[in-house]
N, C-alpha and C positions, 0 to 999 in steps of 0.2 A: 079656253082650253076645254076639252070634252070630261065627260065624267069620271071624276078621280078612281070611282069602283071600278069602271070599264079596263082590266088590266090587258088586254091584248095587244099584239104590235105586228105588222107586215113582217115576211120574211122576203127580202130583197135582197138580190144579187151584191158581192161582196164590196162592187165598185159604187155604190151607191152613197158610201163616207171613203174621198178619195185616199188610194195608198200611196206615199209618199218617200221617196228613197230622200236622206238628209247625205246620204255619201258626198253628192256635190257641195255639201257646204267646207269639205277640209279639201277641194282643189285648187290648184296653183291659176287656173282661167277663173280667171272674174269672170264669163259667158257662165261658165256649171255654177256658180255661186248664185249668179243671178234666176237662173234657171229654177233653181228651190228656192228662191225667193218670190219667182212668179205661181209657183205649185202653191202655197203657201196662201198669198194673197188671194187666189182662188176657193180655198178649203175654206179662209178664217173670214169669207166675206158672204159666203154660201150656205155653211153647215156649222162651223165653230168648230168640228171634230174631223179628223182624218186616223189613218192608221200610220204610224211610223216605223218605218222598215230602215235597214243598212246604219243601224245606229251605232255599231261597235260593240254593247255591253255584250259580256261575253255569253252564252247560254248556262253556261254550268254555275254562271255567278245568279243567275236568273229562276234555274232551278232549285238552288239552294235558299231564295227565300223563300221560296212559295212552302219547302219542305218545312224550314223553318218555323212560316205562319201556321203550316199544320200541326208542329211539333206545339208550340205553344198553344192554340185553341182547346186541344185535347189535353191539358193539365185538368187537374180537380176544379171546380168552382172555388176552393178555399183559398188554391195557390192562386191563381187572378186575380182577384180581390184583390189580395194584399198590396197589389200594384195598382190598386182603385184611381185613377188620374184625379179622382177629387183631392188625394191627398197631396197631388202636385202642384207648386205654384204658378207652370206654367201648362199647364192642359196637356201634361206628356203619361202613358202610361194604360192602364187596361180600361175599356170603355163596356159595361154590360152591354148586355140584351135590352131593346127597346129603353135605350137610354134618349134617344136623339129624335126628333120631328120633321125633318127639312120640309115635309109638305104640310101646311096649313090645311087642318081641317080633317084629317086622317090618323088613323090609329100612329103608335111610335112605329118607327123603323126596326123593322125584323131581320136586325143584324146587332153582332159586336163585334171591339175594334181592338184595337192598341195603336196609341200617338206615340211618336220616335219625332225626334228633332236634332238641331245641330246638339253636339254636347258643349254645355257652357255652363261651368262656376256658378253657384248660385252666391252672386256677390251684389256688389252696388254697381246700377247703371244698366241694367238689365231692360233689354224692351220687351212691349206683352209680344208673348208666346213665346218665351225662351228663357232656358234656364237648364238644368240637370235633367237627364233622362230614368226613367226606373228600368230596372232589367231585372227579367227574368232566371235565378241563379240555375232553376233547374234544366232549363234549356242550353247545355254550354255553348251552342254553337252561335246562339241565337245575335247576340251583340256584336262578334267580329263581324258575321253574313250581312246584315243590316245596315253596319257604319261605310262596310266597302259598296253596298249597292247606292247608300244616301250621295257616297262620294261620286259616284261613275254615270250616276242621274244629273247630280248638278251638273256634270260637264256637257251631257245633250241639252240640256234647258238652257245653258249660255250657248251652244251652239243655233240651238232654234231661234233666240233671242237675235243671233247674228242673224238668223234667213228673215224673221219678222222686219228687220230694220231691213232689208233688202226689198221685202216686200211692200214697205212703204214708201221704197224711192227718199232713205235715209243713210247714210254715213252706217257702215258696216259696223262702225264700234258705237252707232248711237245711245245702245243702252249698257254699256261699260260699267258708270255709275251705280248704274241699276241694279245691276247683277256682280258689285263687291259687296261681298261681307252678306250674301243674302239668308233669308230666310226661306228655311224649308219646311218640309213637313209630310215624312211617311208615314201612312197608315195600313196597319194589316186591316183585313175585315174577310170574316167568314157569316155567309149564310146560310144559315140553316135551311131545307126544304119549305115552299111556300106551305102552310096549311092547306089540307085536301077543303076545310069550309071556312075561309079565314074573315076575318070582319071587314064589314063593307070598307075598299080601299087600301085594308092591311096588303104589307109588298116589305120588299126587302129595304127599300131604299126610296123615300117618297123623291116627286119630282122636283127638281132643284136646279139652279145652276152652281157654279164652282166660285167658290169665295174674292183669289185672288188671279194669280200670272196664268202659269201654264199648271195643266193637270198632263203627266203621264201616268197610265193605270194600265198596269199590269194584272192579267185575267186568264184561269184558269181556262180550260172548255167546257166549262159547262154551260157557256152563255148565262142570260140572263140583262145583260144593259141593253135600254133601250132607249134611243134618243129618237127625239123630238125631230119630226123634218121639215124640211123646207114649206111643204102640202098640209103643213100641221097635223099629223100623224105618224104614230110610234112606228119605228122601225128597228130592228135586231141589228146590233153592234155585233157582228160574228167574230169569235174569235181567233184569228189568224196568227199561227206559230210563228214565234219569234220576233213581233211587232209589238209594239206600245200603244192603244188608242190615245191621241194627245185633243185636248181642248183648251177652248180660249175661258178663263174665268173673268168674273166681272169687270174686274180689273183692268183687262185688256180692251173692252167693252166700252168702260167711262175713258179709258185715254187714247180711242178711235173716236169718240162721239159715237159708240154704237155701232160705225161701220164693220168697226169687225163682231162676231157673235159668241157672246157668251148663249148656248146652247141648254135648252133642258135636257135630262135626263135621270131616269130612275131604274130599278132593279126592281125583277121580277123573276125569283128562283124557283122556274118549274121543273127543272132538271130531275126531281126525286132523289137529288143527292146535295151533298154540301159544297157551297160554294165558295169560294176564296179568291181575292182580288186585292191586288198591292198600287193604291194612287199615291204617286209622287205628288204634293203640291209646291211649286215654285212662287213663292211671293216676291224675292228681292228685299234689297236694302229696307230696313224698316225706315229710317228717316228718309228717303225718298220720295220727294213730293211730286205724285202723278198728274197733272194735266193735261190737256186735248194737245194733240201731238201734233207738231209740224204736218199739212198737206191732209189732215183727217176733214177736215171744209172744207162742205163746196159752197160754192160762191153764195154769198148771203146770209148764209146759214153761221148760228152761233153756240160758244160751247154750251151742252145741256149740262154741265157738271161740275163743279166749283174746285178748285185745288185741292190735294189731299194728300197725309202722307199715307204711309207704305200701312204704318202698324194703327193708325186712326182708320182708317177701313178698314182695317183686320176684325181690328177691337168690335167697330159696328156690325160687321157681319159676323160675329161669332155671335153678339146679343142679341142678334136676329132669331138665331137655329135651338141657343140655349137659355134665354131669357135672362 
């Protein structure tokens, strides 16, 4: 990888992370079905990222979180706090400034967050990362907007879920299992403006890949994501109204053998203004034990990745990013 201070990225044409309509995955021809399951296999074997367009959620439901996320960033420091996710059992709730590292070797990360999850009882039988969520009282709107968008996300991530198994020349319901009972996970995140002389490497967001399933991220225009390319050089994720940037997380990664790409990417807020960006992460059933997928071998070759479940990857890569 080239030098973490070097923060610049190509500007390239917007077809350069393919755009992907999912509309054919709700038709009655198995041909449109297959069709986004070929677009798919292409993107997740190339780039790890595409753009996802024709996905149904509605605009005004999309608008309203972003408002949301801005309605909350702008509370006092004191009201935040109070929702500090260290007092959560399960990692839900308000995340400071320069809380988090994802890149080794670099200043923290010049962002803060807020964690939303399924809501669930804080009782017995609980898997990591789930549990009660904190909420904001001063934000009224903030909790309905949040829970209907966590709902109308999971239904594209089992859809995608359907085009993936299509894309690997798999039974359309092959990850059914997978995707009952899953685990999710919304994160607000605002960036503040990069510093005009910031410290060697400081950025919004160091370079990383994505923990588990599917990442969809929802992004303001102010740009700022930049992922990693094919040429091994940054390039600008531009943001295109009313699309989802969607990526493969490691996840997807170990249960290809790698064929498919978990992708770097990091943020870099030159815009002169504040940034704001909403990633869905899709992990799936926590007791679902991932392994090399039917047809991800080619001949000879064996699995690089030993069995695993859902929420023991989870757990490892959380002790990765937060010790």
């Amino acid at each position: 990888m080239d030098n973490p201070t070097k923060l610049d990225a190509r500007q390239v044409g917007a077809d350069s992370l393919p755009v992907i309509s999912i509309a054919g995955l709700c038709a009655a021809d198995p041909a449109e079905r297959q069709a986004v399951g070929d677009a798919l296999r292409a993107a997740c074997t190339q780039t790890g990222f595409f753009y996802c367009v024709d996905h149904g959620v509605p605009q005004g439901l999309i608008d309203a979180v972003l408002a949301e996320s801005r309605h909350f960033f702008a509370l006092p420091a004191e009201d935040k706090i109070r929702l500090d996710k260290s007092l959560s059992s399960c990692n839900r709730g308000y995340e400071p400034l320069r809380n988090q590292t994802l890149e080794a070797g670099t200043p923290p990360d010049l962002k803060e967050g807020f964690y939303i999850g399924t809501e669930q009882p804080e009782s017995g039988g609980l898997r990591f990362n789930q549990g009660p969520n904190q909420w904001p009282m001063a934000v009224p709107g903030f909790r309905p907007t949040m829970m209907a968008y966590s709902a109308a996300l999971t239904v594209i991530a089992e859809r995608l879920m359907q085009g993936l198994a299509l894309s690997l020349g798999l039974a359309e319901d092959f990850f059914s299992t997978y995707c009952r009972d899953p685990q999710i996970t919304l994160r607000l995140l605002h960036y503040p403006p990069q510093p005009a002389n910031p410290q060697p490497g400081e950025k919004g967001c160091g370079a990383h890949t994505d923990f588990g399933g599917l990442t969809l991220l929802l992004q303001d225009q102010s740009g700022g994501l930049q992922v990693r390319g094919p040429d091994d050089c940054w390039i600008h994720a531009t943001p295109i109204p009313g699309s989802f940037v969607v990526n493969l997380g490691d996840m997807i990664a170990r249960w290809t053998n790698d064929r498919y790409r978990s992708t770097l990417h990091r943020v870099v807020n030159t815009s002169g203004g504040d940034r704001y960006s909403v990633p869905f992460f899709y992990t799936g059933n926590a007791d679902y034990t991932v392994s090399c997928l039917p047809g991800s071998l080619e001949p000879g070759e064996t699995p690089r990745y030993p069995p695993v479940t859902v929420q023991d990857h989870l757990r490892a890569m959380y002790r990765r990013t937060y010790g």
